[in-house]
N, C-alpha and C positions, 0 to 999 in steps of 0.2 A: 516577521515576528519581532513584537519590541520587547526591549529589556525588561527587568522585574522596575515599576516605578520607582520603589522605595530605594534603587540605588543611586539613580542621580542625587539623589536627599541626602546619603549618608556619606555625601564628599562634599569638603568645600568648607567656607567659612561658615558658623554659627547660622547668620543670617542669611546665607544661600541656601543652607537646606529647610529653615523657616518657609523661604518664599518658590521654592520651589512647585509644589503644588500649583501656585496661583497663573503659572505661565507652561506649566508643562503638556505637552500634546497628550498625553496621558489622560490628565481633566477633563477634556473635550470631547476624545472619543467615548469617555465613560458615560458623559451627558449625551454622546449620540448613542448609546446602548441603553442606556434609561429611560428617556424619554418617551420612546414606546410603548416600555411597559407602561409607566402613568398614563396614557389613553387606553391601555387597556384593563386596565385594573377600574378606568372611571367606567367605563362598558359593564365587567361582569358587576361590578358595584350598582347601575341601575336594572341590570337585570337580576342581582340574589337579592335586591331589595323589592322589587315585584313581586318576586315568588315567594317571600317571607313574610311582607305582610295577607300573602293572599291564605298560607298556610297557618301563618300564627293566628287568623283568627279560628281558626278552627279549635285552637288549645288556647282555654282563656288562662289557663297556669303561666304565669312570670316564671319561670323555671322552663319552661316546656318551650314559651317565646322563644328564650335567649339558645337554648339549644337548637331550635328553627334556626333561626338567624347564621348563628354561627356554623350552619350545616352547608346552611345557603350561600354564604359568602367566601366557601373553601371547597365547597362539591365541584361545583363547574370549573376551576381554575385546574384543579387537582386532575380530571377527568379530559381536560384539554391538555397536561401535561400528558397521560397516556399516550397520545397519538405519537406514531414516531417521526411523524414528519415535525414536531413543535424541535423536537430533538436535534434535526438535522438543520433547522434554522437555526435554533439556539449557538451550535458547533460551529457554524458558518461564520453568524455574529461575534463570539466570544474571540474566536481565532484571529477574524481580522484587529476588532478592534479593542479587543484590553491583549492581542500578541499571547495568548495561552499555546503553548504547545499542543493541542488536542489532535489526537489522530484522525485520519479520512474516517469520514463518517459511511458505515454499513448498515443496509437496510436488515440483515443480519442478527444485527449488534443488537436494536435496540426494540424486540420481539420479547427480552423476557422480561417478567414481573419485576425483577430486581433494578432492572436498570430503567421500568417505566416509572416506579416509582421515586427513584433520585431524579431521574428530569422533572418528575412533577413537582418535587421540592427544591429543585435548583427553579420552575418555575415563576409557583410562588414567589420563592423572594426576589426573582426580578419585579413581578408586579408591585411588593410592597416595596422596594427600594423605589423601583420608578414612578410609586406616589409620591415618595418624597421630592423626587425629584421634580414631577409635576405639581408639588404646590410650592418649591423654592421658585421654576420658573415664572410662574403664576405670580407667584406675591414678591419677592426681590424685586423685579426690577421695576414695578411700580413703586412700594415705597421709598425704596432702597433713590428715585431720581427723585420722587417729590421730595424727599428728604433734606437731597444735593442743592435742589433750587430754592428751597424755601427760602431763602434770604433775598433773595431776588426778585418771588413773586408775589403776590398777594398771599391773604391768609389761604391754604387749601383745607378744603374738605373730601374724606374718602369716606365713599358708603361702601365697605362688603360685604352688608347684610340690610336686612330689611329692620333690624333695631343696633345695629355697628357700625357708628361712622367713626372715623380718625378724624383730628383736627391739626393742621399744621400752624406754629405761630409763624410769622415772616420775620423781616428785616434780622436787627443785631442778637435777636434772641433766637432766634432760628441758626446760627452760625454752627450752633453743636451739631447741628446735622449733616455739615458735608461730611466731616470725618468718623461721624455715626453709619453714613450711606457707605461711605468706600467699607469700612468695617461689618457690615451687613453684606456688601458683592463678594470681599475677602472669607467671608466664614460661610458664606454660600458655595463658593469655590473648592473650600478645605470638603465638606460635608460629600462635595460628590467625588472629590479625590478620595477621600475614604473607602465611599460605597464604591467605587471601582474596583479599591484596592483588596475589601472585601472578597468581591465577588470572584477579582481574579485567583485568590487565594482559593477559594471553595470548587471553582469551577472543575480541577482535575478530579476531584471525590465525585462531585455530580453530574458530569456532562465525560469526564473521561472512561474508559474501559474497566470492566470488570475483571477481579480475576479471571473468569470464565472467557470470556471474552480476549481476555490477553495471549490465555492458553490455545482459543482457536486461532488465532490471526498468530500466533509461533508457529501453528498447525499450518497457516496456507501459507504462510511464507516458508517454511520447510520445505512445504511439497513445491514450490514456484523453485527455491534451489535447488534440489533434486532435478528438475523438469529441464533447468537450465544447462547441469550441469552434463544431463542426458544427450541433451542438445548440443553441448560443445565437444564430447565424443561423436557422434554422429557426424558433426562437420569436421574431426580429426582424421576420420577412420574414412570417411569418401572423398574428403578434397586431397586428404595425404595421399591416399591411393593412386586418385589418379592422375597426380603430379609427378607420384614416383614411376608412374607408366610409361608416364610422357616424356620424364626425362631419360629413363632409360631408353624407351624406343625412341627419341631424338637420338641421344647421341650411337645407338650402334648404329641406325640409317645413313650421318654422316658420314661413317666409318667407311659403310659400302654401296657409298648413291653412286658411282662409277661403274662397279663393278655388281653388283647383283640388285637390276632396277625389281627385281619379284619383291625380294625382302623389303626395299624401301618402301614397295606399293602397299606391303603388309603393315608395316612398318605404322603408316600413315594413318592407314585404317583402322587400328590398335589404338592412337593417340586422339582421332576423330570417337571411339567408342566412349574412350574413358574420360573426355572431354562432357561428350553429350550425357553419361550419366552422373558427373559431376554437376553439370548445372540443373540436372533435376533434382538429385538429392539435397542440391542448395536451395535450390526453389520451396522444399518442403518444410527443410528445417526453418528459411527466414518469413515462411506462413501463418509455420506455428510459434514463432517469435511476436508477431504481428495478431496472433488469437485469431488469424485466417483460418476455421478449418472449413473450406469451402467444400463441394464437394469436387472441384476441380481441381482441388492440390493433390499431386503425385503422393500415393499412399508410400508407408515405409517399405524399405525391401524385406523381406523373410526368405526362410529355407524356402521357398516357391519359386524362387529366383536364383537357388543355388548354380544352377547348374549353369546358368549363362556368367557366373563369375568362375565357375571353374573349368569355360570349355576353351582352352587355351592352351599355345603349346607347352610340352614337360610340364603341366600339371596330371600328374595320374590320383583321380579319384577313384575312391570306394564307396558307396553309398548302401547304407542297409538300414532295412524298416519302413516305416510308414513317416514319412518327414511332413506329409501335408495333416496331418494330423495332430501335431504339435500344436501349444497354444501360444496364440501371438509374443507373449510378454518375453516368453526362450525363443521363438523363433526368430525374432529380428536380434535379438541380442549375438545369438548363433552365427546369423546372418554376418554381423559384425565381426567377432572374434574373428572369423573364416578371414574375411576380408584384410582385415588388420596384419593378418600374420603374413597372407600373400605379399600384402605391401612390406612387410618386413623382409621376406627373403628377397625382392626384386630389391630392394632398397642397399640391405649388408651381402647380399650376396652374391647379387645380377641374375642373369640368365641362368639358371641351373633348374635342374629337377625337383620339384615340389610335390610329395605325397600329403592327401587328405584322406582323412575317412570318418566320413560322421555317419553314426548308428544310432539306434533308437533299441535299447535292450535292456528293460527291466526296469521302467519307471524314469531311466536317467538315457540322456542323449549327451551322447559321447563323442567327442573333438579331438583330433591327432592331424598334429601338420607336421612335417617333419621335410627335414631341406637341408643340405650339405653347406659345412661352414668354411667360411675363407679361400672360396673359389676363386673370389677378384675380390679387390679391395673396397670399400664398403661406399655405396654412396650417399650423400649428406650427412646430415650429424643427429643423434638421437634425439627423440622426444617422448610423448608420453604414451605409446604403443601399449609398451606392457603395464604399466599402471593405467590406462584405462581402460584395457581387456580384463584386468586384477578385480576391478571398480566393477566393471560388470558382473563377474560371477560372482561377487561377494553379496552384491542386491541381492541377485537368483538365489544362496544360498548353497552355490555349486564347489566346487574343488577347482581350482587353477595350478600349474606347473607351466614354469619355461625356463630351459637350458640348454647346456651343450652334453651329447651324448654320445662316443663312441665319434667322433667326428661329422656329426648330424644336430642338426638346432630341434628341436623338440619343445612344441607345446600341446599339452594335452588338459583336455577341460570336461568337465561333467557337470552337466547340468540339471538339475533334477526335476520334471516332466509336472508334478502335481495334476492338476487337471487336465485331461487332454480331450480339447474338443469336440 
């Protein structure tokens, strides 16, 4: 993206920002963004002159002509800005080469009336600037060198019309023309630094987003952070987990690989579990990072999976209700909480006894973990467990509580059921 033109101009001696325009990369890319339109503007030009004299004779009224005409040489340009593919060329061109900040262009975007008709008229005046510009390339640099030469060659003649010719004198009286030529390239040069500047000026009103449009792209960008943010709870709550699994069941194995080879072997297979459903949960979330939803990616876990995270030793569960009837959006959230909290007491508290009881009673599914506090000394250092188990019931709309109770850690959470499958 390049700077605004006008400000290399507005620095510098007098005369630098005079000739600024005449050398600046600015000018060029504008005459490469022109130029097309002038062939296309000479296009619809032979084709609404077809159709206007083939209509105008129909209405022998001079009045009625001129409204023909003028119908004809703005219907089709206007009616080819509609399409939104003109839109998405246009956004492509303007971005690279006059450096507009314009957003990614959405096939989205540019479906309503409102915004087909500002590309039509951002259209337009590309055509009609880039006639200009296709008859400065046109006629400049033919007069603009016979001009230069004329002292040097014979008298020249220029026909550009079938009753317009130009006549050049030669030798000493021709002299006025070199520095008339260079003054002819120099204000050819200004005209389309202008119309650059122009266009780059207008381009955000015509070619950028509508309010409507601003509002839905805050709208998916919202929902992309939310999605994200989803996401990186997800990968908190399954890789913390089973870090804290592994570290724990490392280190008490070490404690008694000598003396009790059962536990170790248990031990093993505890760190081999939470291992293996670490790298599936990883594999899902970095799927849907990637807009993999194939049907091959490992679905989310849900209360359908409860029970093989709670079938382990000193966890005593209660379960009541109909848990597979829950609807996804609380049941993996569920899923979560559950999880999170395990990893918390294995984490501050180690090995000790874990009671769960999730219930389904009256609309709202109900979460109580409760685990004895400062058994053993806590291990690693805190992160974002309880604010993003917080984060989660607050989506859901549900209640959250966690503290110390009676010498018991206590989290309990209620979620409230809405639709249930």
């Amino acid at each position: 993206m390049s700077e605004d033109p006008l400000a290399g101009s507005s620095t510098g001696t007098g005369l630098r920002r005079v000739l600024s325009p005449l050398v600046s990369r600015f000018t060029f890319r504008s005459w490469i963004l022109l130029l097309p339109g002038g062939g296309l503007l000479l296009s619809f030009v032979g084709l609404d002159a077809g159709i206007g004299t083939v209509v105008g004779g129909w209405f022998p009224w001079p009045p009625a002509q001129v409204l023909i005409m003028v119908l004809a040489n703005v219907v089709p340009p206007v009616i080819t800005g509609f399409i939104p593919a003109v839109r998405m060329v246009e956004i492509v061109a303007v971005r690279a080469l006059l450096g507009v900040p314009l957003p990614d262009y959405s096939a989205e975007d540019g479906r309503s009336w409102g915004t087909r008709w500002r590309t039509a008229a951002w259209f337009l005046l590309h055509l009609l600037c880039g006639g200009v510009i296709a008859l400065i390339t046109l006629i400049v640099p033919t007069f603009g060198v016979a001009m230069m030469i004329a002292p040097v060659v014979p008298e020249q003649r220029i026909q550009f019309s079938d009753t317009g010719v130009v006549q050049f004198p030669s030798g000493a009286a021709a002299l006025w023309g070199v520095p008339a030529g260079l003054v002819l390239f120099a204000c050819s040069l200004y005209v389309i630094f202008w119309l650059g500047v122009l266009l780059r000026r207008l381009a955000p009103a015509l070619l950028g987003p509508s309010p409507e449009e601003r509002i839905a792209n805050l709208e998916r960008r919202t929902e992309q952070l939310a999605e994200r943010n989803r996401l990186a709870r997800e990968l908190h709550d399954s890789v913390g987990h089973a870090l804290t699994v592994t570290t724990v069941q490392a280190g008490a194995a070490r404690l008694v690989l000598d003396s009790d080879p059962e536990f170790v072997r248990k031990a093993l297979l505890a760190i081999e579990e939470a291992g293996r459903t670490a790298l599936e949960d990883l594999d899902h979330v970095l799927g849907l990072l990637r807009e993999e939803r194939a049907a091959g990616t490992t679905p989310q876990r849900t209360l359908a999976d409860i029970r093989s995270l709670l079938d382990k030793p000193r966890v005593h569960a209660e379960l009541a209700g109909d848990l597979d009837r829950v609807r996804p959006a609380v049941s993996r959230e569920a899923y979560r909480i559950v999880q999170e909290c395990m990893t918390n007491a294995l984490r501050h508290a180690g090995e000790v006894d874990v009671r769960v009881r999730i219930a389904v009673l009256d609309g709202v599914l109900e979460l109580d973990v409760t685990n004895p506090v400062g058994a053993t000394r806590p291990t690693g250092r805190g992160g974002r467990g309880l604010i993003g188990m917080r984060e989660r019931v607050t989506v859901l709309g549900g209640r959250f509580s966690a503290g110390a109770e009676d010498g018991l850690w206590r989290v309990a959470v209620a979620l409230p059921l809405g639709d249930i499958r």
